[in-house]
N, C-alpha and C positions, 0 to 999 in steps of 0.2 A: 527067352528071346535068343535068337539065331545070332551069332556072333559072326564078323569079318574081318579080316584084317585087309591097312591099306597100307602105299608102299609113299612118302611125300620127299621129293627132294628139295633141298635149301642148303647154300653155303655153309658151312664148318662151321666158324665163328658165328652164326647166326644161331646155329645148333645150340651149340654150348652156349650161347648167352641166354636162349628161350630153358635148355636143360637148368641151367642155375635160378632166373627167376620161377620158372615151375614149382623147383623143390622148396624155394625161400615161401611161396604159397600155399606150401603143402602139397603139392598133388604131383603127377607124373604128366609129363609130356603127351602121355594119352588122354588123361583125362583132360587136361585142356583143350584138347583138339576136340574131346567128346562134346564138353561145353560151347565151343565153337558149332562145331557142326548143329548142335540141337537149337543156339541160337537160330542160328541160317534159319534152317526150317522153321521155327516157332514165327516168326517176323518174318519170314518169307522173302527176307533183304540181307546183304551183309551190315553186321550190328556196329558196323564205326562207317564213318565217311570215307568216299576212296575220291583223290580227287589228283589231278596234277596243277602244281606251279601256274600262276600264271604267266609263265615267262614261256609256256609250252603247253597252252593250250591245244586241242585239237579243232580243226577246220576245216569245214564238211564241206561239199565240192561248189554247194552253192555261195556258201561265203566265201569261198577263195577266189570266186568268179568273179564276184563284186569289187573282192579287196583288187583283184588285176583289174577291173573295170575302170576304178575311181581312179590307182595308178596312173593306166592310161591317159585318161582325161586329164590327171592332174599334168602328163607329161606332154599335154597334147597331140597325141597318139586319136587320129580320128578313128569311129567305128567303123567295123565293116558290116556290110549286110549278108545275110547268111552267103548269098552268093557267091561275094567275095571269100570268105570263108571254106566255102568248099573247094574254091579256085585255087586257094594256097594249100588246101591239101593235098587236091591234085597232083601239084607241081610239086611238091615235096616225094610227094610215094612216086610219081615219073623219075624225081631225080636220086631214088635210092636205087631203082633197078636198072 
């Protein structure tokens, strides 16, 4: 089998902390990344969970619309209808040039 080499960047101390447990498990910094990689492919996913915090969620443009929606109303902030909408654009892009 064809052999390749790859080039992976990672902070220093991350280096030598993954370089020390590698060797503590017997193997070399390659071969775990081998074992990684053949996971991936095998399962066809990454083999742990990737997740963020919930304190930093991510918010897709339709929930953030709602989340400023409900805002609104809670602040009593009446809606506008598209018209009005385009109207403050308007006036906005009039008053940048």
């Amino acid at each position: 089998m064809a052999q390749v080499s790859m080039t992976v960047r990672m902070d220093i101390g991350l280096k030598a902390a993954f370089e020390e447990l590698c060797a503590q498990f017997g193997m070399s910094v390659n071969t775990a990344m081998n074992i990684f990689a053949k996971a991936v492919v095998r399962e066809r996913a990454i083999p742990f969970e990737i997740k963020a915090s919930k304190e930093e969620e991510p918010i897709d443009g339709l929930s953030a619309f709602y989340a400023l929606r409900a805002e609104a109303q809670k602040n009593g902030v009446p809606e506008m209808s598209l018209e009005e909408i385009n109207q403050e654009i308007s006036a906005a892009r009039a008053a940048r040039k």
